[in-house]
Structure formats: C-alpha cells, structure tokens
LUMSETOR-529474 format. One record per residue (C-alpha): residue number from 1; residue in one letter; x, y, z. Coordinates in steps of 0.1 Angstrom, whole numbers, plus 5000, padded with zeros to 4 digits. Each point is the difference from the previous one (the first is absolute). Example, Ala and Ser with C-alpha at 12.3 -4.5 7.8 and 13.67 -1.06 7.14 Angstrom:
# residues 2
+-----+------+------+------+------+
: seq : type :    x :    y :    z :
+-----+------+------+------+------+
:   1 :    A : 5123 : 4955 : 5078 :
:   2 :    S : 5014 : 5034 : 4993 :
+-----+------+------+------+------+
# end
This chain:
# residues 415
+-----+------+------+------+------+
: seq : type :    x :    y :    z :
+-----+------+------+------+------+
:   1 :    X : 5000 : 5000 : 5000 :
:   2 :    X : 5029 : 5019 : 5008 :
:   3 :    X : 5017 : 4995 : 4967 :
:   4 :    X : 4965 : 5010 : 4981 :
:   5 :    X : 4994 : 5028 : 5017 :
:   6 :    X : 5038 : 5016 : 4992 :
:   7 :    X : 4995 : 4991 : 4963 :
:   8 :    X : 4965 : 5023 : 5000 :
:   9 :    X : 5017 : 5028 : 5017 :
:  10 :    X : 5025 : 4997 : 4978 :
:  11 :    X : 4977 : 5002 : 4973 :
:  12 :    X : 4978 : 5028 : 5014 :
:  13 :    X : 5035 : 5022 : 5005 :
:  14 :    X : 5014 : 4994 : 4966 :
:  15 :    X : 4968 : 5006 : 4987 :
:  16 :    X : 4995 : 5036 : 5017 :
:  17 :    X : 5033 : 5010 : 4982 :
:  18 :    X : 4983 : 4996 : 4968 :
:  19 :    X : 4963 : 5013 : 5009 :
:  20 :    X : 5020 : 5031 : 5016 :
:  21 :    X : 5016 : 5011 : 4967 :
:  22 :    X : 4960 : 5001 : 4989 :
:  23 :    X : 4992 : 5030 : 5024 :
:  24 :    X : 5025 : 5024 : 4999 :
:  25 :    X : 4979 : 5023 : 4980 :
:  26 :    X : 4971 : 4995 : 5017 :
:  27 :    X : 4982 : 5021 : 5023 :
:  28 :    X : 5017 : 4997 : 5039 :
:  29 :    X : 4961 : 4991 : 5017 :
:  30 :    X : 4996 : 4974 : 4971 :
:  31 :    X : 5034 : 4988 : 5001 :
:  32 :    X : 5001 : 4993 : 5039 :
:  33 :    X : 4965 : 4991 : 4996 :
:  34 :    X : 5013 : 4969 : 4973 :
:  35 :    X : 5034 : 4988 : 5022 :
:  36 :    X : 4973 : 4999 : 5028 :
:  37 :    X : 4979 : 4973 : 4977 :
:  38 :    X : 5030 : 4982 : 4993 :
:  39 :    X : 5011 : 4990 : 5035 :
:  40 :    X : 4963 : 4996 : 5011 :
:  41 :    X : 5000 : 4970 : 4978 :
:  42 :    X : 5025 : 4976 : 5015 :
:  43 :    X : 4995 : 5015 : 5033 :
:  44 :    X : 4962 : 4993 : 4997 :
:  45 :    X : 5004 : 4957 : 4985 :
:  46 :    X : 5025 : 4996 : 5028 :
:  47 :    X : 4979 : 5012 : 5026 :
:  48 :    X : 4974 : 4977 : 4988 :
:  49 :    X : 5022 : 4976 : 4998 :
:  50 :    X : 5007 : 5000 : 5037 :
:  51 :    X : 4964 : 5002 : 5007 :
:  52 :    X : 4989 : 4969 : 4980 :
:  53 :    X : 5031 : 4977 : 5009 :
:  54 :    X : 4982 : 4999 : 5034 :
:  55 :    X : 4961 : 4996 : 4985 :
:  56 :    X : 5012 : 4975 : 4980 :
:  57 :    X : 5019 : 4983 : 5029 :
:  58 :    X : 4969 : 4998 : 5019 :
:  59 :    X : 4974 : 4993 : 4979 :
:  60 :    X : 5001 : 4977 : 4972 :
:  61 :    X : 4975 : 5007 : 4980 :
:  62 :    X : 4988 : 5008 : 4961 :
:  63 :    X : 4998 : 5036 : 5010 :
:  64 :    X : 5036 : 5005 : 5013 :
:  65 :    X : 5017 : 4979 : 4969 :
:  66 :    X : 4981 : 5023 : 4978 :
:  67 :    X : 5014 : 5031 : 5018 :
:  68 :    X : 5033 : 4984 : 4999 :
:  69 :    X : 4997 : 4996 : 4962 :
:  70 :    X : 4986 : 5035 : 4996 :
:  71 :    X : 5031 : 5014 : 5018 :
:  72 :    X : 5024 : 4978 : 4979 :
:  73 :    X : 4983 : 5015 : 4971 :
:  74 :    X : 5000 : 5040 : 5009 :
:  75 :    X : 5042 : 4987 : 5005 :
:  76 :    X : 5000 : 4988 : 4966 :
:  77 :    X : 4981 : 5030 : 4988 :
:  78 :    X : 5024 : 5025 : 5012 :
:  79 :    X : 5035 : 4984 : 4998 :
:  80 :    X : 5001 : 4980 : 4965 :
:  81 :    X : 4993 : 5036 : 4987 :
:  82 :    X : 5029 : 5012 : 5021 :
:  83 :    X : 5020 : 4976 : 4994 :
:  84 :    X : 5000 : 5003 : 4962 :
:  85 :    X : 5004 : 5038 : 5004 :
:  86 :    X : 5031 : 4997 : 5023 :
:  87 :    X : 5016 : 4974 : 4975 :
:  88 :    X : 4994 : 5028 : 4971 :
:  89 :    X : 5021 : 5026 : 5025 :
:  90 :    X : 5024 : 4975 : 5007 :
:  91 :    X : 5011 : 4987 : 4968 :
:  92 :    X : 5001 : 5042 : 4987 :
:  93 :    X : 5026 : 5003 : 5029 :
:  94 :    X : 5021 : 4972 : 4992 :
:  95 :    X : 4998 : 5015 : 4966 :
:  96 :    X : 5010 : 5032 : 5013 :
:  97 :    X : 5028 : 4983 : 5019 :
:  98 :    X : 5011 : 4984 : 4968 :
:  99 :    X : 5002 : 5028 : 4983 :
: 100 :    X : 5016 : 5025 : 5026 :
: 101 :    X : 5025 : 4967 : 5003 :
: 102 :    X : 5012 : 5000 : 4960 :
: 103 :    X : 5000 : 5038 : 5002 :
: 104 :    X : 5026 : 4997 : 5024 :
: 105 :    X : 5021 : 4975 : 4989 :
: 106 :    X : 5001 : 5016 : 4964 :
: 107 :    X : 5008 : 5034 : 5024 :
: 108 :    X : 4971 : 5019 : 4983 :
: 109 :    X : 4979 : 5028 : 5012 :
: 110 :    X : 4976 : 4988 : 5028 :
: 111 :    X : 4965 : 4995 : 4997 :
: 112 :    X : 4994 : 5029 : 5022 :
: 113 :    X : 5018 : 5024 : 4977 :
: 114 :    X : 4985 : 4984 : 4970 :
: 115 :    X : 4966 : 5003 : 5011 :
: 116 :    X : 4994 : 5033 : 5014 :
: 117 :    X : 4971 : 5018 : 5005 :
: 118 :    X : 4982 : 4973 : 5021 :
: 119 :    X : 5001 : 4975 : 4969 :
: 120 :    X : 5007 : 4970 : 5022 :
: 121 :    X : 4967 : 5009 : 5020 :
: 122 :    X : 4980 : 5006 : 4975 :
: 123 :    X : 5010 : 4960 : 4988 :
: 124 :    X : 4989 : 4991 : 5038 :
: 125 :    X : 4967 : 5016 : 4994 :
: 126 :    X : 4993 : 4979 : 4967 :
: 127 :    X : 5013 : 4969 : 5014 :
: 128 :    X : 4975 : 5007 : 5033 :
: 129 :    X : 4970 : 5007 : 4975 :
: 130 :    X : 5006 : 4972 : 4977 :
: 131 :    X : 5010 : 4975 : 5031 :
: 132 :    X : 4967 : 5011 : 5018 :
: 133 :    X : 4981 : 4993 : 4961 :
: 134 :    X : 5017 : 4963 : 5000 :
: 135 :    X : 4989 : 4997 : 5037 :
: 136 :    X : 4963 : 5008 : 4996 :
: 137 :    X : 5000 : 4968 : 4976 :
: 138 :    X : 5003 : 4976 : 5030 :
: 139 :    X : 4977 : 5022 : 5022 :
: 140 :    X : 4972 : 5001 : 4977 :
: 141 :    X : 5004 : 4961 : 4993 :
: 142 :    X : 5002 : 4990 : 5037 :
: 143 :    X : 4963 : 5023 : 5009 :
: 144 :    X : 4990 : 4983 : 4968 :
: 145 :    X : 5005 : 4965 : 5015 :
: 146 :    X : 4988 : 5004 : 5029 :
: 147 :    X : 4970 : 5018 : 4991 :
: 148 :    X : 4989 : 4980 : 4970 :
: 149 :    X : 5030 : 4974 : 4992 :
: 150 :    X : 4992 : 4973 : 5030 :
: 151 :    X : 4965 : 4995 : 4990 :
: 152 :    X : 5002 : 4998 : 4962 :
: 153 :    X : 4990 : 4962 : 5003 :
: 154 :    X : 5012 : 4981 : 4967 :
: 155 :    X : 4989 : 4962 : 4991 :
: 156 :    X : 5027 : 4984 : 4979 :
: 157 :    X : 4983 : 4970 : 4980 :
: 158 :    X : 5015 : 4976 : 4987 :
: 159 :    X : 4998 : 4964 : 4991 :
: 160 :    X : 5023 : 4972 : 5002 :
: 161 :    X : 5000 : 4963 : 4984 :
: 162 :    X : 5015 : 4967 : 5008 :
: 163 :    X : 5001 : 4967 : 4989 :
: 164 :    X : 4999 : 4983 : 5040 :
: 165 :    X : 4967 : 5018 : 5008 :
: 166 :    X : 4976 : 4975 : 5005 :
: 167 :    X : 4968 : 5005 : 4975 :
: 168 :    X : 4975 : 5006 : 5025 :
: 169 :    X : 5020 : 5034 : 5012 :
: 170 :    X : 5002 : 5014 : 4962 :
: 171 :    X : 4985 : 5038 : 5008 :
: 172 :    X : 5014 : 5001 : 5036 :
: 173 :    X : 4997 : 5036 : 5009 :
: 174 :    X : 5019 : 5011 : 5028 :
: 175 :    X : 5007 : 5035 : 5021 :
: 176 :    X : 5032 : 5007 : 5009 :
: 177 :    X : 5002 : 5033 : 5027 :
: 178 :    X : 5032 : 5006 : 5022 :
: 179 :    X : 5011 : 5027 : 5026 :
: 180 :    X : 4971 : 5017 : 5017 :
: 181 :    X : 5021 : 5015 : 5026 :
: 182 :    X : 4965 : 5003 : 5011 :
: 183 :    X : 5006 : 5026 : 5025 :
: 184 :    X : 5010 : 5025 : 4973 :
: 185 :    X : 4962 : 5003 : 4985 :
: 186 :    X : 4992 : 5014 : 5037 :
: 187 :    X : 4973 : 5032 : 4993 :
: 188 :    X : 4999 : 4985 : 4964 :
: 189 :    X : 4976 : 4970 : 5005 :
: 190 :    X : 4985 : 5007 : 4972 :
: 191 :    X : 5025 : 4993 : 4979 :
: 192 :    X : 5003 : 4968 : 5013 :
: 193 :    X : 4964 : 4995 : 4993 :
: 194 :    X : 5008 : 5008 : 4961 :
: 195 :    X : 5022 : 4971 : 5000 :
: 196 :    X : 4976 : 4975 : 5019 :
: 197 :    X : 4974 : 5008 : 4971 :
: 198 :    X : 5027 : 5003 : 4969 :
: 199 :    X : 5009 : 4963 : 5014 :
: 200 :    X : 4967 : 4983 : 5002 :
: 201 :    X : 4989 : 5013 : 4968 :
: 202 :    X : 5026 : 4977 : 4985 :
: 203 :    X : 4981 : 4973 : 5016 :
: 204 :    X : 5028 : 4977 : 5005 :
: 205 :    X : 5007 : 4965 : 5009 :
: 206 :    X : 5032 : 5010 : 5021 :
: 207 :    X : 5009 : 5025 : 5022 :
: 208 :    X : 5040 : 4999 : 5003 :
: 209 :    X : 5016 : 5025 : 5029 :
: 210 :    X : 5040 : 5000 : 5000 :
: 211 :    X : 5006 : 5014 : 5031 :
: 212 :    X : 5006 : 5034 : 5022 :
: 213 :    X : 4966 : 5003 : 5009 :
: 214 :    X : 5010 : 5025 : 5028 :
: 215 :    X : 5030 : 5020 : 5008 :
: 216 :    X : 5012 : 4991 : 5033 :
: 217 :    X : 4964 : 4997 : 5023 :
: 218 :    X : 4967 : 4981 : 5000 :
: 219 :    X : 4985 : 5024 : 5011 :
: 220 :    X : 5003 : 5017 : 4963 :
: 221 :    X : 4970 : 4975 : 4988 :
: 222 :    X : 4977 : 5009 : 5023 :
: 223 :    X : 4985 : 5033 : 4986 :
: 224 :    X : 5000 : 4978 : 4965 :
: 225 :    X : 4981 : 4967 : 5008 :
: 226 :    X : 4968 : 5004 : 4993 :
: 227 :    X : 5007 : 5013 : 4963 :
: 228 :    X : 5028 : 4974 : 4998 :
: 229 :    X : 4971 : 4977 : 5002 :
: 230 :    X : 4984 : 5003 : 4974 :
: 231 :    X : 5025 : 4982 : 4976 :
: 232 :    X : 4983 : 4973 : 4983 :
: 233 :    X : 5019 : 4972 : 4979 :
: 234 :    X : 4980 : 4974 : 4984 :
: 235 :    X : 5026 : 4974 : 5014 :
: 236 :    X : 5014 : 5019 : 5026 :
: 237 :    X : 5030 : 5023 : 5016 :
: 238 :    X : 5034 : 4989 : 5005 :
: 239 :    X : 5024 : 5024 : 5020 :
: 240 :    X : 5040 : 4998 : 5010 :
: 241 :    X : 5022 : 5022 : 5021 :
: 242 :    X : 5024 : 5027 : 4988 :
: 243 :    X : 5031 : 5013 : 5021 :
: 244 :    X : 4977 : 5028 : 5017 :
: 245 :    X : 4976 : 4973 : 5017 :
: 246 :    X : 5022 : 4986 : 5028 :
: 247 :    X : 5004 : 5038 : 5019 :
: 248 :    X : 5039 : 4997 : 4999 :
: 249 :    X : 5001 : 5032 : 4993 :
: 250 :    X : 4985 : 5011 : 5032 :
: 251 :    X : 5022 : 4998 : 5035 :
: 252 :    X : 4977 : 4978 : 5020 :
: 253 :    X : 4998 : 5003 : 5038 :
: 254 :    X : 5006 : 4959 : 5000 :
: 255 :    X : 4990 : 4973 : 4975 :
: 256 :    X : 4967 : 4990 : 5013 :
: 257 :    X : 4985 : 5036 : 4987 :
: 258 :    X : 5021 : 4993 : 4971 :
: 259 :    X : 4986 : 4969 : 4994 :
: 260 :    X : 4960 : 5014 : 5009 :
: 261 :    X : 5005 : 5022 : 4973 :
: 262 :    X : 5012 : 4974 : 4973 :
: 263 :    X : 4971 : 4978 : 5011 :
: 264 :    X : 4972 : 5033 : 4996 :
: 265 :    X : 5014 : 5002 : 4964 :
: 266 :    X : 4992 : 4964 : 4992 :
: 267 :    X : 4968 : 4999 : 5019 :
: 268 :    X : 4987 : 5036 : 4981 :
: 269 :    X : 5007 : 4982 : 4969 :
: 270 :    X : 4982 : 4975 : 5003 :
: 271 :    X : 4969 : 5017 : 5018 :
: 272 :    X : 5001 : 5020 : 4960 :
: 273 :    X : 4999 : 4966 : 4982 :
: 274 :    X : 5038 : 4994 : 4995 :
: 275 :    X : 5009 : 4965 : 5005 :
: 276 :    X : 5039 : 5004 : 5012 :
: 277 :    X : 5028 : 4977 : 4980 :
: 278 :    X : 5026 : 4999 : 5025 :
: 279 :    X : 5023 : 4975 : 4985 :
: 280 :    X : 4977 : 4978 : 4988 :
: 281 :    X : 4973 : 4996 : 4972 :
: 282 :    X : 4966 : 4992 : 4988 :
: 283 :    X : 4984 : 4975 : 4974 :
: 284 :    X : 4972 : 5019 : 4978 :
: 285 :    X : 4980 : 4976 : 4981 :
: 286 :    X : 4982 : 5001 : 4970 :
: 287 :    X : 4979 : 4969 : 4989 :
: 288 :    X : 5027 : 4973 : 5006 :
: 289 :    X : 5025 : 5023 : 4992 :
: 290 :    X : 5025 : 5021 : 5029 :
: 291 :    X : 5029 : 5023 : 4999 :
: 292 :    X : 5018 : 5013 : 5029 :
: 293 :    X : 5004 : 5037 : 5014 :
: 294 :    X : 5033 : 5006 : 5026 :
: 295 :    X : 5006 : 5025 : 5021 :
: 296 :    X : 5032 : 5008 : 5016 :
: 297 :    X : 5009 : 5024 : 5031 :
: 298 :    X : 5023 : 5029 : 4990 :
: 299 :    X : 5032 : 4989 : 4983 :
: 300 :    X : 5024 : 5026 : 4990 :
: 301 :    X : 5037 : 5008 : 4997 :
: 302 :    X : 5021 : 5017 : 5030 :
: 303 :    X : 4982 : 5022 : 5018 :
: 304 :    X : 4975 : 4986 : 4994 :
: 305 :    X : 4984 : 4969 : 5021 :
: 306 :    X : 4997 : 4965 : 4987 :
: 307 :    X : 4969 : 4986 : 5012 :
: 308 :    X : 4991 : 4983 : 4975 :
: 309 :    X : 5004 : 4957 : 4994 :
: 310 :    X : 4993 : 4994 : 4964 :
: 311 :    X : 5006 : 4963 : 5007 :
: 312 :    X : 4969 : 4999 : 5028 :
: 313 :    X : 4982 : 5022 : 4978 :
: 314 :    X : 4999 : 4973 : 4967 :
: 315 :    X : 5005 : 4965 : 5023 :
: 316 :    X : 4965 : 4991 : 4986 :
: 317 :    X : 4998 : 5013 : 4969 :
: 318 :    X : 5022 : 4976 : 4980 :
: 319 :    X : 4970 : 4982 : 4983 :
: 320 :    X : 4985 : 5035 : 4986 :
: 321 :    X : 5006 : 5008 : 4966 :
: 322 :    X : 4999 : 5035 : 5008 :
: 323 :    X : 5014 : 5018 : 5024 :
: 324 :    X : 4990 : 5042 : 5010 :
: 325 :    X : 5028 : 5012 : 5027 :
: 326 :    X : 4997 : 5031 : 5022 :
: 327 :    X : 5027 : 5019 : 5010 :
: 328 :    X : 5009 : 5033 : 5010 :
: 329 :    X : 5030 : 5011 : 4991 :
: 330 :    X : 5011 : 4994 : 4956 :
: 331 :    X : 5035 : 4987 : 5017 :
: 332 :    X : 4986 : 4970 : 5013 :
: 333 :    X : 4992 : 4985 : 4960 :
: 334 :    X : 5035 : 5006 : 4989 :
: 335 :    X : 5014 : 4985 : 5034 :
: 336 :    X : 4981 : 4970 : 5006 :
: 337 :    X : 4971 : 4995 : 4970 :
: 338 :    X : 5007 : 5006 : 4964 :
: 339 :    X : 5020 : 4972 : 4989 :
: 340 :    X : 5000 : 4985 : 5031 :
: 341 :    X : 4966 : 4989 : 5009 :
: 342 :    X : 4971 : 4986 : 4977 :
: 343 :    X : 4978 : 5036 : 5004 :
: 344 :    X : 4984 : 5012 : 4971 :
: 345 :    X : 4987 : 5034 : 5012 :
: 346 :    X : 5016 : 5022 : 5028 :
: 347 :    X : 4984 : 5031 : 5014 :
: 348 :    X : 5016 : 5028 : 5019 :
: 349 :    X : 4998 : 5037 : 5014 :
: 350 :    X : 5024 : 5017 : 5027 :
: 351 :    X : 5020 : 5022 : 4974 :
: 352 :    X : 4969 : 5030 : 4994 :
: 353 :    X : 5021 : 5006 : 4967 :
: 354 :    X : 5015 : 5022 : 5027 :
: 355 :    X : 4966 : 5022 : 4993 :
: 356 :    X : 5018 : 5020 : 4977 :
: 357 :    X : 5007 : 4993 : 4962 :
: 358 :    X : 5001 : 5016 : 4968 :
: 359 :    X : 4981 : 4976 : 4964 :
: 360 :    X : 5002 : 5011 : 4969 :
: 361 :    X : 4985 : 4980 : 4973 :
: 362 :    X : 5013 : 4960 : 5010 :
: 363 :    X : 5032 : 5017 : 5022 :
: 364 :    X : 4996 : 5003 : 5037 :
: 365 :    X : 5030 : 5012 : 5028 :
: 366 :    X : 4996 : 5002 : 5036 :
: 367 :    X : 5032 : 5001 : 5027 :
: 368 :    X : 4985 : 4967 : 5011 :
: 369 :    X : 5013 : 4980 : 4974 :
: 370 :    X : 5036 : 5004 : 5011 :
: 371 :    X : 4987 : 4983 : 5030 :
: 372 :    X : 4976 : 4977 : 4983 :
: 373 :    X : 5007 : 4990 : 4972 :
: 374 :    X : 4962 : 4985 : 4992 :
: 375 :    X : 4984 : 5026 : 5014 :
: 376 :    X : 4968 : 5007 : 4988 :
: 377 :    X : 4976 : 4976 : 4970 :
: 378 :    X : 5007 : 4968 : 4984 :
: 379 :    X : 5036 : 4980 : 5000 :
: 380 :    X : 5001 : 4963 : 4983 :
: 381 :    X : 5032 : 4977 : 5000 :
: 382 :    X : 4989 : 4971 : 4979 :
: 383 :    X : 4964 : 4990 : 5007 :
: 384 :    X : 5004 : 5015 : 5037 :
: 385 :    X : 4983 : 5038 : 5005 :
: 386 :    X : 4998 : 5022 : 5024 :
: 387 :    X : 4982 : 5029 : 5007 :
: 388 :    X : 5009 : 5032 : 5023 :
: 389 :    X : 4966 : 5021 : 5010 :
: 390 :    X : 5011 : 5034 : 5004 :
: 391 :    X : 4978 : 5007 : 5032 :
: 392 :    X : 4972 : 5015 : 5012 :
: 393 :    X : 5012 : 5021 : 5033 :
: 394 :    X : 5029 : 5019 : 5007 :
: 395 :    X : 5029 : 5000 : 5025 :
: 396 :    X : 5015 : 5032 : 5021 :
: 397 :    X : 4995 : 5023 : 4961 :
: 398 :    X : 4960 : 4999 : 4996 :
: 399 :    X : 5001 : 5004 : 4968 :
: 400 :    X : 5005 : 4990 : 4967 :
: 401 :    X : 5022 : 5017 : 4970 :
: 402 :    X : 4993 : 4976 : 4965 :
: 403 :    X : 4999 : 4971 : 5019 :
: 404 :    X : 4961 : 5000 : 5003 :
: 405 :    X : 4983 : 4973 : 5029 :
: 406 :    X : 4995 : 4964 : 4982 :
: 407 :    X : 4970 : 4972 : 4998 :
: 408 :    X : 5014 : 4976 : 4979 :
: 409 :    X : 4974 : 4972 : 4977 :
: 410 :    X : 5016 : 4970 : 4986 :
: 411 :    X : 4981 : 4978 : 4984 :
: 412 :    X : 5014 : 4960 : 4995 :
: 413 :    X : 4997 : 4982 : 4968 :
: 414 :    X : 5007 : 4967 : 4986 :
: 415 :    X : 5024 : 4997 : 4974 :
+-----+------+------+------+------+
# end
C-alpha cells in the first residue's frame, strides 16, 4: 500500500508540473481556484479510501464491494489520464536533456541562448495542451465504460459439430455465462434482471456457469436471489468455482468463518438452481443415449490456487462418448486437457478480456492476452475446443472499455 500510494504521489506531483505551465496566463482567483481542484482530487479518493477500508472490514456485504469498485474506478478515472500526460512531459524532458546534451558535446550555443524570448515555454504550453488532449481519450473511455460499457450485454452464437456426439443430442443448446462478481451489480438489479430475461428467451437445454460467482463474500448473493431464480434450463444448471469463490482474498479472523463463508456460497447456489460440480460430474440422458458434463474447482497457474482434481472430476465418465468440462481458468486446458484427456469441449471465464479491448473488423487486442494467451472465444487443437466467456461482472474497474459483458450460445451438432 505503501509502495502504491508513493507511485500516485509521484504521479499527481509530476503531473502538477505540467498542468502548471497551463495557467500562467490565467487569471490569479482562477488559477488558485484550478491548483486548489487539483490536489482536492487525490486528497479527496484517499480520504475515502481510509474511510471504506474499515466499512469494508466490517461489513461484507454487496453494498460495500460496490463502493469498493466505485472508488477503484474514480482511481482509474483520474490517474490513467495522468499518467499518460506525465509520460508526454517526461519523454519532452528527456528530449530536452538529449538535446542540451549533444549541444554541449558539439560546444554549441545553449538551448537557452538559442531559444530566447520564452521559446522553450511556449513548447511547455503545447506539449501541456496536447498532453491534456491525448489524456481526455482515456477519461472519456473509462465514464463511457462505466456508464454504458458493463451493461452492453452481447450473446455470441455459435455452433459446433462432432462426429462422437451421440444422435439423440444433435441440436443440444447450451448457455454458457461466467464471472458475475455479483456484488458489483449492487443498485443496478435491474441489470441483472436484463440478463435473467435475455437468458430464458433462448430457452435452453443447459445452463453452464464457469465460476466467480462472487468476489470474496456470500453475502454478495443475497440482495440477488430471488432474480437469480428465475433461470430456467430445460435440462438444468450446472455451476463450478472460479478463484474469487474460496474468500482467500479476505484475512479471516480464523478458518471456521473462512470456511462458513465458502459453504454460504455453495448453499446460495444452489438455493438459485445451480447444481455445484465440485470435482465431479453428471450423466445427462437422452433416450438411451448419455454424455458427461465435469466440473472442476479452480485450477490455475502461480498465484493462483489449484483446487481443482481433473482425475476425480472424469473417474466415471470413461464410457461417455462425450465429454463437456468446466473450468475456470483457460490455463487449466493447455496444462492438463487438450491432448491430454479424451474432452471434446472445454469451457472457461476468469480472464474478463481484462474488460478492456480494441476489434476491428476480425482483429481483436487486449493486455490480457500477454497473460492469457486464449483469452476470450473459441480455440480448437485437433478435434478438442475450448471456449473462453468473456464475463458478465466486473472486478475492482466497474466497467467496461470494448470488452462488452458476454452470454455465450453454442449449439452441438453431429457431424
């Protein structure tokens, strides 16, 4: 926290430099009026910081994540804007540097001399104006998200054949959602109602969650229940555990609350509909006819926890032809699944597509994929596929920037 809070300062005093070239003409009440603005800022979020730290110590409920995340946005609001204006300041005085450098080694005249008659501030005042032009990109596109961007919900169709599906599932139509963070749609139920309805109108066999249905506490469902409820699947709901289930990252006063609250999650779930595939798996069957659907706990690479037993999950599922596995995090296929095991169909979450992307035409980019590389949509090896929903919640940022909230439709064919 320490470390975090120098870098803002840092951030907020190099930043000053630069907004303080942008007043010297301006009128003295105006311009004490704007450095006045521009501490009240930081000075304001870390107040509330302090303030909410101990709400949110106390009382875990939907109400204090969503302040938390509302607070981690106004940060992100302010200092990604700052940050890109300091970094246009900073590379003009390296280039300064540079230059006043080469001048003297080639025992020129001086900048200074060169540039008389306040030249070198009138530069400062362009590179201020055009750095605070470049900055309002990021600040527009961050209200933007958070305002609109989190609840453009998007169903991605598609449909997917194979030559192991048994005949009597030819047409299977299945639901994939991922990542409610549930607590984040606090004040915003309905929102969550619009996806309850955009969901059963679909009127689907399956309902597949893939985990992190809250952020840290049980208590996040509570508010959400009785809308949660009203998912219907003609052949029922399926739901797994992402790394944001287990409260780790929450300093429990021992492990028996700990361990209340990872038992509240499961037992919310299941009140909604969800049955819970905790390393293990179910048998659907059509007229004769079965496949299998998995579930594994949360499996992930370093930090992440590994939870999850793919060999408990599949112990009885060597007779089915075909096999659906859940798992959180897109790691776990290349680790342990594709190649591996006899899985035809994968599903996954966890990544958000970071909640921020750019697409243009069939080209997508977000910072997640240097982290993940399948990180969002479909991936096949060979007859193996796997799918990554991009989410439907958000975590700390409650927003989204071209990375719009996800329902995902797949129908199953035989080939």
């Amino acid at each position: 926290m320490l470390f975090v809070i120098l870098i803002l300062l840092l951030i907020d005093l190099l930043s000053f430099k630069g907004f303080y070239s942008l007043l010297k003409n301006k009128d003295k009440t105006l311009k004490w009026f704007l450095i006045a603005l521009h501490w009240a800022v930081p000075i304001s979020l870390f107040s509330a910081s302090l303030i909410l730290i101990k709400f949110y110590n106390e009382n875990h409920t939907a109400r204090e994540v969503y302040r938390s995340f509302i607070l981690a946005g106004l940060f992100l609001l302010f200092y990604v804007p700052k940050l890109l204006f300091v970094v246009f300041h900073v590379l003009d005085d390296l280039l300064n540097l540079l230059y006043r450098a080469i001048h003297m080694l080639l025992k020129r005249p001086s900048l200074k001399n060169q540039n008389a008659g306040g030249k070198p501030a009138s530069r400062r005042y362009f590179i201020s104006k055009t750095g605070l032009a470049l900055a309002s990109i990021p600040f527009l596109s961050i209200i933007y998200g958070t305002a609109r961007g989190r609840f453009d919900f998007r169903l991605e169709e598609l449909q997917l054949r194979f030559s192991c599906l048994p005949e009597n599932f030819d047409g299977l139509r299945l639901i994939q959602i991922s990542d409610f963070h549930i607590g984040g749609f606090y004040g915003n139920e309905d929102q969550l109602e619009k996806v309850v309805e955009i969901i059963n109108s679909y009127n689907a066999d399956l309902i597949l969650f893939t985990g992190d249905f809250v952020n840290v506490y049980a208590n996040e469902i509570l508010p959400f229940i009785s809308i949660l409820k009203k998912l219907k699947a003609k052949e029922g709901m399926f739901s797994i555990l992402g790394n944001h289930d287990y409260g780790d990252y929450h300093q429990w006063p021992n492990e028996e609350e700990k361990k209340k609250n990872f038992e509240a999650i499961l037992k919310y779930q299941e009140e909604i509909g969800f049955k819970m595939l905790l390393n293990e798996s179910v048998q659907l069957d059509r007229e004769g006819e079965s496949i299998a659907i998995a579930g594994v706990e949360n499996w992930g690479k370093p930090p992440f926890a590994q939870y999850g037993k793919l060999k408990h999950a599949l112990k009885d599922t060597h007779k089915q032809p075909f096999k659906i596995l859940l798992s959180h995090d897109p790691s776990h296929w290349d680790e342990e699944v594709v190649g591996k095991e006899d899985i035809q169909l994968s599903l996954s979450g966890h990544t958000h597509g970071m909640q921020f992307g750019i697409k243009v035409g069939d080209q997508r980019w977000s910072p997640v994929q240097y982290k993940y590389p399948r990180w969002g949509g479909l991936y096949q090896e060979d007859d193996q596929y796997l799918y990554v929903n991009r989410g439907l919640g958000c975590i700390a940022y409650p927003g989204r920037v071209g990375m719009p909230p996800e329902i995902t439709l797949i129908e199953l064919l035989k080939s």
